[in-house]
C-alpha positions in Angstrom: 0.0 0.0 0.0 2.8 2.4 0.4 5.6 3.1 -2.5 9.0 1.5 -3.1 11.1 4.7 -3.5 13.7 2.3 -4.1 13.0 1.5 -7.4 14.8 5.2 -7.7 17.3 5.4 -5.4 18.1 2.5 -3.0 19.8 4.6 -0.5 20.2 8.6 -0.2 23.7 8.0 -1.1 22.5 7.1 -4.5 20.5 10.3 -4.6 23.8 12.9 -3.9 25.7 11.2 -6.1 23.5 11.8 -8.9 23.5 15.6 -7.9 27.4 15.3 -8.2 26.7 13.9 -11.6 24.0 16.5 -12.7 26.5 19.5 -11.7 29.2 17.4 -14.1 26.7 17.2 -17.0 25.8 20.7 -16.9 29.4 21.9 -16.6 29.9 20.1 -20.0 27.0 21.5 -21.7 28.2 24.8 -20.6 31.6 24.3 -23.0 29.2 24.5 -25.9 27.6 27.9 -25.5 28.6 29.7 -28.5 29.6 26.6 -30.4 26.2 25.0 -32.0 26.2 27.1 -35.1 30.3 25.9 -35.8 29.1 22.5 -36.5 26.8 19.3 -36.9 29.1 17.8 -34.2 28.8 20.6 -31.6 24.6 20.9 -31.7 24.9 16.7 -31.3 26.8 16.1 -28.8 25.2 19.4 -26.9 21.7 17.4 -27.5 23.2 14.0 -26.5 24.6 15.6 -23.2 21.4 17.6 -22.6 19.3 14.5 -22.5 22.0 12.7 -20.2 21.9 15.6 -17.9 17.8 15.0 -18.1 17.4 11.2 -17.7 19.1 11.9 -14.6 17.2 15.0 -13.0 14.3 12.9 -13.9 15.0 10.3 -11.1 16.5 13.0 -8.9 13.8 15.4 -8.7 11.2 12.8 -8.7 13.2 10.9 -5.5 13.1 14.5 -3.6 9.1 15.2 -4.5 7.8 11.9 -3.6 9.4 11.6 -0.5 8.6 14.9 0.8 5.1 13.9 -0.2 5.1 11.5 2.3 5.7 12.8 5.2 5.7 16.7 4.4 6.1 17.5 8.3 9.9 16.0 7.9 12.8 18.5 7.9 14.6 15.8 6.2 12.1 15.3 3.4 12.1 18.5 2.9 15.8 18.9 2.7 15.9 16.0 -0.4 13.1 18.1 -2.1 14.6 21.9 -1.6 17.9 20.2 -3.2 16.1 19.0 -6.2 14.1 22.1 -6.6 17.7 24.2 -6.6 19.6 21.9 -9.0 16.2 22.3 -11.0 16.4 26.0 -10.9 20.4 25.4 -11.7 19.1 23.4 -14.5 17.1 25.8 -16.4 19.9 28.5 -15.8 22.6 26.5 -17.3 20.9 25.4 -19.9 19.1 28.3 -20.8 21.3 29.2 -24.3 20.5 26.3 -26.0 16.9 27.6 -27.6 18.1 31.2 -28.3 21.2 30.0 -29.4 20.0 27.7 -32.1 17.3 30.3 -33.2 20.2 32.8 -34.0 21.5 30.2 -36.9 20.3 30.1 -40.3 17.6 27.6 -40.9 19.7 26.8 -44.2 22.6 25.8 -41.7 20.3 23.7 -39.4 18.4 21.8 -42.1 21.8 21.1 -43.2 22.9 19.9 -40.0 19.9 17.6 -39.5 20.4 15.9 -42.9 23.9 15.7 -43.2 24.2 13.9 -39.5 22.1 11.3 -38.9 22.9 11.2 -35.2 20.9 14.4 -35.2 17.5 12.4 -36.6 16.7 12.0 -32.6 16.4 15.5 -32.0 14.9 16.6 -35.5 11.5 17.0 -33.8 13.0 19.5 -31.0 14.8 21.3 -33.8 12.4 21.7 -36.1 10.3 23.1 -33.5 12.4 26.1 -32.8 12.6 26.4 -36.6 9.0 27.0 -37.0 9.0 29.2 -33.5 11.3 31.5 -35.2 8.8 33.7 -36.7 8.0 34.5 -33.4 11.0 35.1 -31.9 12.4 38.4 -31.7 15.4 40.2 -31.8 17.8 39.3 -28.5 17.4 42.5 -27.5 13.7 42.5 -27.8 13.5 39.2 -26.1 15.4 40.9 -23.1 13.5 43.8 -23.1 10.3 41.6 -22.9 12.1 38.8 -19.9 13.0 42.2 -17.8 8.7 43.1 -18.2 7.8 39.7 -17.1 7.3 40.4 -13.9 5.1 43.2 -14.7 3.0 41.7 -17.0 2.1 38.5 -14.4 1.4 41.4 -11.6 -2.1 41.4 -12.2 -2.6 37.8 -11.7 -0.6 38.0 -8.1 -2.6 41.4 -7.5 -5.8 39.3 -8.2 -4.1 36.2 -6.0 -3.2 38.3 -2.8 -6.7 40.4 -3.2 -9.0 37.5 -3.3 -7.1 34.9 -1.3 -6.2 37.1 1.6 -7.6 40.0 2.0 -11.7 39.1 1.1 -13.7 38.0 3.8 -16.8 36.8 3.1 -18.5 37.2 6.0 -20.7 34.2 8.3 -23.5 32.1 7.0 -25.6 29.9 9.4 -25.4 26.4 8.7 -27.6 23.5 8.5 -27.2 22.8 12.1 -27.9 26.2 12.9 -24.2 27.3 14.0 -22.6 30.4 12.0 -19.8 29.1 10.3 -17.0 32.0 8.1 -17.8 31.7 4.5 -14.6 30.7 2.1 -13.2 30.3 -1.0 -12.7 26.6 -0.3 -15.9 25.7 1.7 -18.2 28.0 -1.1 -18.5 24.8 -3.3 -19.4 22.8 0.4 -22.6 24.9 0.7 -23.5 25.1 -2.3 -24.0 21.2 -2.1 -26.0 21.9 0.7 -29.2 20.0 1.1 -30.4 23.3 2.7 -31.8 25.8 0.7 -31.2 28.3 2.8 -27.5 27.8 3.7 -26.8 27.7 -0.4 -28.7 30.6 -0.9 -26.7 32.7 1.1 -23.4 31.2 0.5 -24.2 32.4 -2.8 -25.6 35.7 -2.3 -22.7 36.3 0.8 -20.0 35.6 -2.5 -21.2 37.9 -5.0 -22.1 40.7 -2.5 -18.1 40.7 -2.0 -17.2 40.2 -5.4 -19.7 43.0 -6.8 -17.9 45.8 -3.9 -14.7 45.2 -5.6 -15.6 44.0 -9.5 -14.2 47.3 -10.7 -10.8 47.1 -9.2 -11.1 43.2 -10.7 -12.3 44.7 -13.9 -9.3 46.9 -14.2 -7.0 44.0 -13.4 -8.5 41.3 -15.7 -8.9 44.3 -18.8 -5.3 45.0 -18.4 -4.2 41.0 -18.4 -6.1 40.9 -21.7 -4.7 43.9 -23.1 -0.7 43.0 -22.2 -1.6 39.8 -23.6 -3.2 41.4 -26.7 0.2 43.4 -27.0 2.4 40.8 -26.3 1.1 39.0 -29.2 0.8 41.8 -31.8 5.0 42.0 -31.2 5.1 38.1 -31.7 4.1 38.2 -35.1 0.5 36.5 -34.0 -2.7 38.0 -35.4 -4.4 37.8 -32.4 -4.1 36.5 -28.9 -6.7 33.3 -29.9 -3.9 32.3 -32.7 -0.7 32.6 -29.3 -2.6 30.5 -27.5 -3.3 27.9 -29.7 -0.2 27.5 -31.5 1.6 27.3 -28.1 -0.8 24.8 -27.1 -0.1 23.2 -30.0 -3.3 23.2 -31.4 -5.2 25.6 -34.1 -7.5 28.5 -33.8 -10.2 25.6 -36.1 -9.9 23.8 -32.9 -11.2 26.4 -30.5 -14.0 27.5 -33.2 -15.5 24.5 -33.6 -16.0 23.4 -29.8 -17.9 27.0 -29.4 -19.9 26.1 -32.7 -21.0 22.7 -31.5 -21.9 23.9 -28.4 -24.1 26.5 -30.1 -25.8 23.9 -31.6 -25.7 21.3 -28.8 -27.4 23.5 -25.9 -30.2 22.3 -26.4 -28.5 18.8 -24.5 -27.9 20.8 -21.2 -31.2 22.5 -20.9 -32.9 19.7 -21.0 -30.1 18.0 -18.1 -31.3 21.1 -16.5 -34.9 20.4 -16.8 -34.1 17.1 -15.4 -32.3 18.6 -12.6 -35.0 20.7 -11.8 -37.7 18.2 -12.0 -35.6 15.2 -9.6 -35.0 18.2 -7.1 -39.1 18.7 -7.2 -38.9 22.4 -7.7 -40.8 25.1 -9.7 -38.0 27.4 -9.7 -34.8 26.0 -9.8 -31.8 28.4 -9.2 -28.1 28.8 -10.2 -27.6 28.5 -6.3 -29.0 25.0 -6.8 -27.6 22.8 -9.6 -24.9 21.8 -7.5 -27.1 19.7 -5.4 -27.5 16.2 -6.2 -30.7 15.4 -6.7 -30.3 11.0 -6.3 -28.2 10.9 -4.1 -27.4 7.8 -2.0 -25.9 6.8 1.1 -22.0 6.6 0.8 -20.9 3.1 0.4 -17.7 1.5 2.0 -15.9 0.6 -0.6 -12.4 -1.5 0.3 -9.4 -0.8 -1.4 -9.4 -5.1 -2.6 -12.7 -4.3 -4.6 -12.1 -0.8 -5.6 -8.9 -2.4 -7.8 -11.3 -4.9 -9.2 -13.7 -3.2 -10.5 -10.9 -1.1 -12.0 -9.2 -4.3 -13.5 -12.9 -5.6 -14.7 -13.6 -2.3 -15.9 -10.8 -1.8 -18.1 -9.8 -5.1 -19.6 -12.0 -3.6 -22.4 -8.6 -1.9 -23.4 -6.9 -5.2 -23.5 -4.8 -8.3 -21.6 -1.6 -6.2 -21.9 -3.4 -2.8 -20.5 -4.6 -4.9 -17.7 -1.4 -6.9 -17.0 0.7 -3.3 -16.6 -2.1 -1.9 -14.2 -1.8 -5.3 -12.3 1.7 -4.5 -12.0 1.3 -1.3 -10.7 -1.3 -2.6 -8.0 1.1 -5.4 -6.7 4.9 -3.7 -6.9 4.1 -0.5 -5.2 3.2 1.9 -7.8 0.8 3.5 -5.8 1.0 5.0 -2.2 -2.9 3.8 -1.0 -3.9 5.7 2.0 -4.0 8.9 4.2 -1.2 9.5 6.3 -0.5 12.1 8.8 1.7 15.1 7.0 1.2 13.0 3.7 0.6 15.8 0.9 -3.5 15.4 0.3 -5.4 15.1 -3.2 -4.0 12.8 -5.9 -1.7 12.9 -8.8 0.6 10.7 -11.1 4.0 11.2 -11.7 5.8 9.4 -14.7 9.6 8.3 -13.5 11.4 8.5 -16.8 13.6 5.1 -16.9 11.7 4.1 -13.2 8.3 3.4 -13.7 4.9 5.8 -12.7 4.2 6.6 -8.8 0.3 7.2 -8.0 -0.8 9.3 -5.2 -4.2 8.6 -3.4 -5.4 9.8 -0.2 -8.2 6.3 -0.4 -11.2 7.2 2.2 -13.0 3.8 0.6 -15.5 6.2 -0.6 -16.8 5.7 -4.3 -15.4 8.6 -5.3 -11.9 7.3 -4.9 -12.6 4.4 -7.1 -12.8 6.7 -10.1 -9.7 8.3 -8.8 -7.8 5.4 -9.0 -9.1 5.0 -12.4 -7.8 8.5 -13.1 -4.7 8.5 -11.7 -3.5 5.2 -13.7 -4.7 6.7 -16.7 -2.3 9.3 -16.2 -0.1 6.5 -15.0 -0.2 3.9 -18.4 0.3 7.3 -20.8 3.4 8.2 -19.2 4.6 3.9 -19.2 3.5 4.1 -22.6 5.9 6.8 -23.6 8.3 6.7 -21.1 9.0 3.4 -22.4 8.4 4.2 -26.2 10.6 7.7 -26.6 13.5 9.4 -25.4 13.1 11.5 -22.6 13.0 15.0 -24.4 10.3 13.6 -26.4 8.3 11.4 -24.1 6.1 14.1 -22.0 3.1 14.6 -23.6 1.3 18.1 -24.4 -1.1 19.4 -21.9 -3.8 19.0 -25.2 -3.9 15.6 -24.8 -2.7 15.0 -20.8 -6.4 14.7 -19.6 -7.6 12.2 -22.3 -6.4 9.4 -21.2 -7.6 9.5 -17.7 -10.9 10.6 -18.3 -11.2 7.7 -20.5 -10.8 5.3 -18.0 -13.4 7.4 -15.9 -15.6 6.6 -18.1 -14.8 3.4 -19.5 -14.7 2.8 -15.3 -18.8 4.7 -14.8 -19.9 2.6 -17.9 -19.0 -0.6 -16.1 -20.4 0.4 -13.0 -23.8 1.7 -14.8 -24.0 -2.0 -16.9 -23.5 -3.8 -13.3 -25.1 -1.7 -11.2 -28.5 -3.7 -10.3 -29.7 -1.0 -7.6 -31.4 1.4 -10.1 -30.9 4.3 -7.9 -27.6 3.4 -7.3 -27.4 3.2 -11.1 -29.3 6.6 -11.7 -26.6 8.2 -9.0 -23.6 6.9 -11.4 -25.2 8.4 -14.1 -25.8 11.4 -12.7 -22.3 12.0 -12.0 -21.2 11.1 -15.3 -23.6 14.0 -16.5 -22.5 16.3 -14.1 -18.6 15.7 -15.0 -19.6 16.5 -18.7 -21.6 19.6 -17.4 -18.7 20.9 -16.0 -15.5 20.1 -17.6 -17.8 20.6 -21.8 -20.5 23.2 -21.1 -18.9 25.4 -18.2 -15.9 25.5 -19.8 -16.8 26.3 -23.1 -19.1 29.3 -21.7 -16.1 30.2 -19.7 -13.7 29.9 -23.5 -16.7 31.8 -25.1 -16.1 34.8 -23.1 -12.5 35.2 -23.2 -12.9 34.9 -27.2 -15.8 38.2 -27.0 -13.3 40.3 -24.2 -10.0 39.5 -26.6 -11.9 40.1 -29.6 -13.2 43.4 -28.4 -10.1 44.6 -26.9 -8.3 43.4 -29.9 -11.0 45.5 -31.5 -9.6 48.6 -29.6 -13.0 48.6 -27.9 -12.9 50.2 -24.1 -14.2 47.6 -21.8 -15.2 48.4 -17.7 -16.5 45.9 -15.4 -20.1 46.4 -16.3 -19.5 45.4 -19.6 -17.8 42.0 -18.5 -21.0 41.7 -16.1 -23.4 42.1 -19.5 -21.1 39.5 -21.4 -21.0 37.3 -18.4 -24.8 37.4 -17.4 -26.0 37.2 -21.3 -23.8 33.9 -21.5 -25.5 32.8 -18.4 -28.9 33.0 -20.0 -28.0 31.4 -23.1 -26.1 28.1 -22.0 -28.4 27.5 -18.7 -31.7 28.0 -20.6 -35.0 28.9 -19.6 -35.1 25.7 -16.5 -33.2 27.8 -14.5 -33.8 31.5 -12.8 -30.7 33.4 -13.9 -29.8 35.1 -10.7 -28.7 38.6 -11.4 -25.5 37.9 -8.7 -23.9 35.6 -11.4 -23.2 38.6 -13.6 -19.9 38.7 -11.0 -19.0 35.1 -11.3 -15.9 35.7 -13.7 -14.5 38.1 -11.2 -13.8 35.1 -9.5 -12.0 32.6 -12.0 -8.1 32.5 -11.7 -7.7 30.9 -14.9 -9.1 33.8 -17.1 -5.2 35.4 -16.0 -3.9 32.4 -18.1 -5.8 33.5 -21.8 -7.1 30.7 -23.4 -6.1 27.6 -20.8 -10.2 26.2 -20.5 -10.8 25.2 -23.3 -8.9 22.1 -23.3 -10.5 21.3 -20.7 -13.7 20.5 -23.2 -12.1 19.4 -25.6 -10.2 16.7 -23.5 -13.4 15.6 -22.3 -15.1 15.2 -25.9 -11.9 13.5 -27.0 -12.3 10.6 -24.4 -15.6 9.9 -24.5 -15.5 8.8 -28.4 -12.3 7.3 -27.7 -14.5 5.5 -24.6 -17.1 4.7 -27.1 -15.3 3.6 -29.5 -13.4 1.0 -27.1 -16.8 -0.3 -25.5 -17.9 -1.3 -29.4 -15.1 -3.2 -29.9 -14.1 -1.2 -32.9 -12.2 -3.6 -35.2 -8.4 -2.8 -34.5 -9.4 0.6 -32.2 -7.1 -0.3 -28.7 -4.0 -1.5 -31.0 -4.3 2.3 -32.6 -5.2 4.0 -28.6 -2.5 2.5 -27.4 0.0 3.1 -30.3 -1.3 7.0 -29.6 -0.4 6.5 -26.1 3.4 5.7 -27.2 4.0 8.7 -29.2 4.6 11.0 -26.7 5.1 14.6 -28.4 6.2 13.4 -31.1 3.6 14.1 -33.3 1.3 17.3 -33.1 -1.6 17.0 -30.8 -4.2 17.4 -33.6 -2.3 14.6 -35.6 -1.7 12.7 -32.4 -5.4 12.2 -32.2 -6.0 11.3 -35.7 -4.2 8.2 -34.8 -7.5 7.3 -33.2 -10.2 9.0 -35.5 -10.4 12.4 -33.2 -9.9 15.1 -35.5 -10.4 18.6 -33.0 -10.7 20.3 -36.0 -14.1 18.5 -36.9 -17.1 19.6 -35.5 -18.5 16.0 -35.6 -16.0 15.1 -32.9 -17.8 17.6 -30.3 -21.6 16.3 -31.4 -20.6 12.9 -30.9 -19.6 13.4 -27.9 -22.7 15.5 -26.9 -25.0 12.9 -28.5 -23.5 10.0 -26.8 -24.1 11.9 -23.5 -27.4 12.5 -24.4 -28.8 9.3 -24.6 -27.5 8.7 -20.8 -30.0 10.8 -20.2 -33.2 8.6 -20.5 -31.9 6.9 -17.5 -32.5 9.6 -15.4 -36.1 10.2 -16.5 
């Protein structure tokens, strides 16, 4: 139940010595600054030490992380983890030239270098990366310019961070059990699963009241985020902010277009979840303050950690005896560090060991919820043994476009099982409630929240002059239009994007959707036994970055670019939803 850190390192011993070697690696890469336009030879054996230097920090900075995990309370933990972190940071600084310096030679000279030395054929993908960035690259002395702004331009976001996080208080709500309890960021989304009406009613109204006394100093902050970004990508070379993003997400602006168009034509999908939602709750009005509640609720099973790994092995033998065999693996050699521990970090994660093997975190409460986590996790878990295993380590980590997919596949591959088995029909209207929820949240939410950065770029882009009210209009109007007429559009929502962090990072939700849509035909498509489907999922798994994320999912008939991909999606969703009538 707990990990075998000494699959890394067997002793601490191990761990220094690595950090001698590291400091030797980087010393050498240093000798070639300057040197990589001179030469085929020089850029080579730059690479080869570069990805020496890697493999190693690898192990070493995952050794320091996951034991200071464990037992974050330990002074000693923390001492293995604060010496990765600064030969992380000593990383980065030392090999910092290599990008700029390669972008400085002629792209004659490199494509040269890449055919004439076929040594070089490992890192063509890396190269020809920074060939195609160089459009967008400008002058060194532009670049400086713009490194010596950065703090600058991210002030807004820690302005927004300190303001919201520590200086807001909320005020008091009274509670269920009649005791006035401090309203927070954290427990907000507590109440507003609240059986009570009441409490969620004025955990809501008690949030917006302080968000609408200081939406115009958020206003200002989030207007000039958008506006630095606008600029920022006007110097690049970009012709908008949209086309940034996308590119350095490595997806396409046809991408991000065609998720908001099938929405548009979808919406019809969550009003009528709404409708449901309103009807199992037995209400005439049903409020924003209310959609959080679930409606079916019922009684927590215990679940034991022996049959939570079952039905995960049950559920997922659908991608094949080789899937299952590796996951099987991971359950009995230590993969996964089971339980809650005092000072153990909480929540859950996956971390692929490059030359180890994966390391799952759970905090298991043998509630049903932390089934589906584990189910998560080792999605996360077989993509990185996939490629790990499959591709060097400069190409083996995945993009952040496709690092969801493959663990909300098995969440749903896992909630599809449970659903067919489940013989309790409110027990099976409960799964399928959550799985409609999920979609809810991570496809319709998100997309509202992607549709209203595109209007606020577009109309600063524009040279329009936004204030707060005018995020409120957008904000509210978007309200309206995805929630439908099932539910009363409270006026406090108009404030709701005042409170999202991730607006200061332009662009980021999206994937979120379109993650989401991507694993649930990839899902589908596994539960009908497609002819020859999991020998293509889990070649895609194996690629790594090697291929562009949009290509990388036409390996298993996703095309992001295709509008059909999103309706699927919806539509296979939509039929869940006769269950719940």
């Amino acid at each position: 139940m707990n990990w075998n850190l000494k699959d890394i390192y067997n002793t601490e011993d191990d761990f220094y010595n690595d950090k001698e070697k590291i400091e030797n690696k980087l010393k050498e890469i240093e000798r070639y600054k300057g040197k990589l336009g001179k030469g085929a030879e020089y850029l080579y054996i730059c690479y080869k030490l570069y990805e020496e230097a890697l493999e190693i920090y690898e192990k070493f900075y995952s050794y320091g992380m996951l034991n200071y995990h464990l037992n974050m309370a330990d002074n000693k933990k923390n001492k293995l983890y604060k010496t990765a972190e600064s030969i992380g940071t000593e990383f980065e600084k030392k090999t910092a030239f290599i990008v700029p310096e390669i972008t400085r030679i002629e792209n004659e000279t490199l494509l040269s270098f890449l055919d004439n030395d076929s040594r070089l054929e490992r890192y063509r993908r890396e190269i020809e990366e920074i060939i195609k960035d160089k459009e967008h690259i400008l002058t060194e002395k532009e670049e400086e310019l713009l490194a010596n702004y950065s703090e600058v331009f991210s002030s807004m976001e820690d302005t927004f961070d300190i303001l919201t996080n520590t200086e807001f208080k909320f005020g008091t709500i009274v509670d269920s059990n009649g005791k006035d309890v401090e309203l927070t960021d954290s427990n907000y989304s507590y109440y507003l699963k609240d059986k009570n009406e009441l409490v969620r009613r004025q955990a809501f109204n008690l949030m917006y009241k302080k968000y609408s006394e200081f939406v115009k100093t958020i206003g200002e902050l989030y207007i000039t985020k958008v506006k630095s970004d606008t600029i920022t990508s006007r110097l690049r070379k970009y012709s908008s902010s949209l086309e940034k993003a996308v590119d350095n997400d490595d997806a396409t602006i046809k991408v991000y277009n065609a998720l908001i168009e099938a929405v548009h034509k979808n919406l019809d999908v969550n009003h009528k979840f709404m409708e449901i939602k309103r009807d199992l709750l037995i209400k005439d009005e049903m409020h924003l303050y209310d959609i959080y509640v679930n409606p079916i609720e019922v009684e927590d099973d215990d679940i034991s950690y022996e049959e939570s790994t079952k039905q995960v092995l049950e559920a997922l033998s659908v991608i094949g005896d080789e899937y299952v065999s590796k996951l099987q693996e991971a359950f009995n050699n230590n993969w996964i560090d089971v339980y809650e521990k005092e000072n153990k970090r909480n929540g859950a994660y996956s971390m692929g060991v490059y030359g180890v093997h994966p390391f799952v975190l759970t905090n298991f409460l043998n509630k049903k919820r932390d089934v589906s986590t584990i189910a998560h996790e080792l999605g996360h878990a077989m993509h990185s043994y996939y490629s790990n295993t499959n591709q060097n380590v400069i190409d083996a980590n995945y993009t952040i476009m496709v690092a969801e997919i493959a663990s909300t596949t098995n969440e749903i591959l896992l909630a599809m099982y449970q659903i067919n088995n489940e013989k309790d029909e409110n027990k099976k209207k409960e799964i399928v409630y959550e799985l409609m929820e999920m979609f809810r949240a991570t496809f319709f939410r998100q997309s509202m929240f992607a549709e209203f950065e595109r209007i606020v770029h577009s109309k600063v882009e524009a040279g329009e002059m936004l204030t707060s009210d005018d995020l409120n209009t957008i904000y509210y109007d978007l309200n309206k239009e995805y929630f439908g007429k099932n539910v009363v559009i409270d006026e406090e929502i108009k404030y709701e994007w005042a409170r999202i962090p991730h607006f200061y990072t332009p662009f980021y939700v999206y994937k979120y959707a379109t993650g989401v849509s991507a694993a649930i035909v990839i899902a589908k498509y596994i539960l009908e036994h497609k002819e020859g489907y999991v020998e293509k999922y889990i070649e895609m798994l194996k690629q790594g970055c090697t291929k562009k994320s949009v290509e990388l999912l036409k390996m298993v008939d996703v095309d992001l670019e295709d509008i059909n991909t999103y309706e699927n999606a919806i539509k296979w969703i939509e039929n869940l939803l006769n269950i719940l009538k």
